[in-house]
N, C-alpha and C positions, 0 to 999 in steps of 0.2 A: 656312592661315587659321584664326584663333580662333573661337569662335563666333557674337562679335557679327559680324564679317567674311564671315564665310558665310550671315549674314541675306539674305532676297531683295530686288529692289531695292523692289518693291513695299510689303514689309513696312515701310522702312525710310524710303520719300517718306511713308506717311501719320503714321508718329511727328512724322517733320520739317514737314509739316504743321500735324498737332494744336497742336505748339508755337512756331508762328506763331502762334495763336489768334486774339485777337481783330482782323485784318486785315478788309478787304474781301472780299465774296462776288465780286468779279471778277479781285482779287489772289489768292484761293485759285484763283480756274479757270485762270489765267493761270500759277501756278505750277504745279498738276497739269499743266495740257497742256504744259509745258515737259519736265516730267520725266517724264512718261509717254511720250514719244519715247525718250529713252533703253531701255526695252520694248518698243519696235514695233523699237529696231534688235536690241537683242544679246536678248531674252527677260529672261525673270524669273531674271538669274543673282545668285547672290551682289553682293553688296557691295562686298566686298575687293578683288573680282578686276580691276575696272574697270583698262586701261592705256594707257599715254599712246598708244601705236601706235592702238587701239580709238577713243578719242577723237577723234584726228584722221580718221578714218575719218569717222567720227560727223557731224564736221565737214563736210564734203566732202558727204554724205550732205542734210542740213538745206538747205545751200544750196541743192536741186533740188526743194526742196517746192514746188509749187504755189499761190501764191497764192490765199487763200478755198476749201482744198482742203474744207472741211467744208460751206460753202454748194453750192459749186458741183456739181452732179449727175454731171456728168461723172468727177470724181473723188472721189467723198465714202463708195462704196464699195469702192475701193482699197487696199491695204492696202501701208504704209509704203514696203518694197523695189521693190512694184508702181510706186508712186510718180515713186520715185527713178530708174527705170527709163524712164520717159515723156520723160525730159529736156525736156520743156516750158520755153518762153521767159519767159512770167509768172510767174518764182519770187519767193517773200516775200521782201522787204526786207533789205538789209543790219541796218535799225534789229531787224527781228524775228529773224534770225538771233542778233547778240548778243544778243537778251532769253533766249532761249532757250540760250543757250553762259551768259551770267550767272547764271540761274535755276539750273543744273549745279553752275556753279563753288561757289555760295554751300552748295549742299547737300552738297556734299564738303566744304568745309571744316568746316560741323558735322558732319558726319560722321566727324573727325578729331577733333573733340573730343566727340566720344561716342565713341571708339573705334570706330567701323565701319568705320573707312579708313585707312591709314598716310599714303597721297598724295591730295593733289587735282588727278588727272588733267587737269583743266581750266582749270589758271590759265595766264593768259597767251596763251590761245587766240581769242579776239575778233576781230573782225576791222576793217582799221583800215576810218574812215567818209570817203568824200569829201563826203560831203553829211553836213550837221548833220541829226540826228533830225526838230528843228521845221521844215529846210526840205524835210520830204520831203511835207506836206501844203500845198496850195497855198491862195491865199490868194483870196479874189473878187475879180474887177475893179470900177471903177463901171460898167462897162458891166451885167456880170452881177446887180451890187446893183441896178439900176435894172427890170432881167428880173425878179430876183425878187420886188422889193417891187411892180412894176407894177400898179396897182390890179386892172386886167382879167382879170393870171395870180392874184395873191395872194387878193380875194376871190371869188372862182372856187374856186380848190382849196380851200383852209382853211373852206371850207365852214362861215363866222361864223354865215350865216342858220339853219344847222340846230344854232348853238350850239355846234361845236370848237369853244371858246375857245382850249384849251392849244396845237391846229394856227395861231392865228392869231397867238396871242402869243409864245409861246418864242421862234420863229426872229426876233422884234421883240425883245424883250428878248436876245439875243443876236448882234443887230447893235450894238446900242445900248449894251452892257455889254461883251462881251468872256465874261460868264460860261459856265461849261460846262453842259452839256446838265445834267447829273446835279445842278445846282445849283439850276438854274430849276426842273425837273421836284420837287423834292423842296419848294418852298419851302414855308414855312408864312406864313397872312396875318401875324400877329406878327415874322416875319423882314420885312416890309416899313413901315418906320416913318420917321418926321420924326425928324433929326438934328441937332441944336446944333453947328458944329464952331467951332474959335477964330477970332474975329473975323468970325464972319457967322454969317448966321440961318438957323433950321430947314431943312431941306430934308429931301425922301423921300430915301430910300437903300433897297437892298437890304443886309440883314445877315447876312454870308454866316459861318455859324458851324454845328460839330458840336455836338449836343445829345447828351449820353446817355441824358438820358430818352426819346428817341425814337431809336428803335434803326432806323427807315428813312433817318437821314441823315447822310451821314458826307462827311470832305470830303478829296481827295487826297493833300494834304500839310500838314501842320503850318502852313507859309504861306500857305496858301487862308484861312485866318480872316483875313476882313478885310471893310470898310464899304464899298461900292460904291454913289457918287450916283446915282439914278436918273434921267436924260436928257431933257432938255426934251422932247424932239421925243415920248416916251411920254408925258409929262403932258400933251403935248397932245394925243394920242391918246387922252386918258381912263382911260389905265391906273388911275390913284387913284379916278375915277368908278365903273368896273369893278369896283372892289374894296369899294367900300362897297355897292353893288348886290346883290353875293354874300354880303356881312354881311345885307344885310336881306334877302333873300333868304331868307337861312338862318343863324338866330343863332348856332347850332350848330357852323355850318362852320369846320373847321380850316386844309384844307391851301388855298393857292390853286387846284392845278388837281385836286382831289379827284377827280374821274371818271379821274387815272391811277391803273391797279393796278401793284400792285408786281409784280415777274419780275425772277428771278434777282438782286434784292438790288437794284434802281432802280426809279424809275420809268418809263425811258425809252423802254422798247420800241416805244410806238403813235408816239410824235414820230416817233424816228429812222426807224421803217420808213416815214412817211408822207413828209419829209422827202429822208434820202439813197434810196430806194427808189421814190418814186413823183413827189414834183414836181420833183427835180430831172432825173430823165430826163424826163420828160413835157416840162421849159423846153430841153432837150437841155443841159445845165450836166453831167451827171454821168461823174466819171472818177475815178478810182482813188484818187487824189488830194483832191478835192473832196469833204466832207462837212458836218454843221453843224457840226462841228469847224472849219472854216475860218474862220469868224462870231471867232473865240477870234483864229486868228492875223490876220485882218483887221482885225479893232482894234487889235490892239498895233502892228503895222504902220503904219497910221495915226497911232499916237500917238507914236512912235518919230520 
């Protein structure tokens, strides 16, 4: 092995890293934690030395991890071989195992054009999917939509009287739109505006776009920019009243739901924990499966 070949692997994820740059703060965790398994299996060895036998190990390995090994108490002090060793029933996902075999592959192949690697051990190692990615998150019934919006559970929990707005609204604007948590949670009032489109009259819309002068919002893919009408059934819920309420309110005000802080790069932390972590066990709705991410494939389902 040359030099750059006998770099550690460690040394060698955070260059490949760095020169992702400007990604998302959940796209770099999601990459570290992919490639920082490659260190929990073989240690901090060289580079070069990675082999396709190792790999497939590696493989084999992944697929015995634990499902939410980092939440869950039981296993969140474990360490990797410990792990693998539990043979536990609830292992992560086909769809997570290939993120993590793909996150590999991509960093060997830079790694070959940076000199660090001759092979990339990893290509071709994926595993095939019986189940498409989107249909491994399930979708709400109207049984369960009519649980959750139920006036009795919904103003109850969202606790409107004591002013959660953002627990009252997002999961409505995310029935209602399709949008992702990280879209609603981030808006600004200005991204919600009356739209002229060809052959008919103004209407509100959500304007769902990356700003670079505001470095808190950023949008999945290139195709996430786009105009999203806003839905009767919120205008008549007052969502537009709402909003000019919080202008007078406070002239000041920027974002809509300005009492979220930002963590780890979104706004979303207090939704989603109140959300998938406490009303929906509390309606008995929560499983593995079921999150406000479904609110996403429930609409397109629908529209479909």
């Amino acid at each position: 092995l040359n030099d750059h070949q006998n770099s550690p692997l460690s040394v060698v994820i955070e260059k490949y890293i760095e020169e992702k740059g400007s990604i998302r703060t959940t796209s770099v965790k999601e990459i570290r934690h992919s490639l920082t398994l490659l260190i929990e299996e073989f240690g901090d060895i060289p580079i070069g030395g990675m082999r396709r036998e190792m790999t497939s190990k590696f493989k084999g390995h992944i697929m015995k991890i634990p499902r939410n090994r980092n939440k869950n108490p039981q296993y969140r002090d474990l360490d990797f071989h410990k792990l693998v060793e539990l043979n536990v029933k609830d292992v992560i996902s086909t769809t997570t195992v290939n993120k993590h075999l793909s996150w590999c592959s991509s960093f060997y192949e830079w790694s070959i054009n940076h000199g660090y690697s001759t092979i990339n051990p990893f290509k071709g190692l994926k595993l095939k999917q019986e189940v498409r990615p989107r249909d491994e998150r399930d979708r709400f019934t109207d049984l369960e939509l009519k649980k959750i919006f139920g006036k009795e559970n919904y103003i109850h929990f969202t606790k409107i009287e004591e002013r959660r707005y953002e627990l009252y609204w997002t999961p409505l604007i995310g029935v209602f739109s399709g949008l992702r948590l990280g879209e609603i949670t981030s808006l600004y009032l200005d991204n919600i505006k009356e739209i002229s489109g060809n052959h008919r009259e103004k209407r509100w819309c959500f304007d769902i776009v990356e700003e670079p002068e505001r470095e808190d919002k950023h949008l999945k893919t290139k195709s996430s920019r786009r105009i999203v009408p806003i839905h009767n059934t919120l205008l008549d819920l007052g969502f537009v009243e709402f909003i000019e309420l919080l202008k007078k309110k406070d002239p000041s005000r920027e974002r809509l739901f300005q009492e979220l802080k930002i963590s780890e790069g979104s706004y979303n932390k207090n939704v989603s924990t109140f959300f998938n972590n406490r009303y929906l066990p509390n309606l008995g709705l929560k499983t593995n499966k079921k999150n406000f991410h479904s609110f996403r494939h429930t609409v397109s389902d629908h529209l479909k």
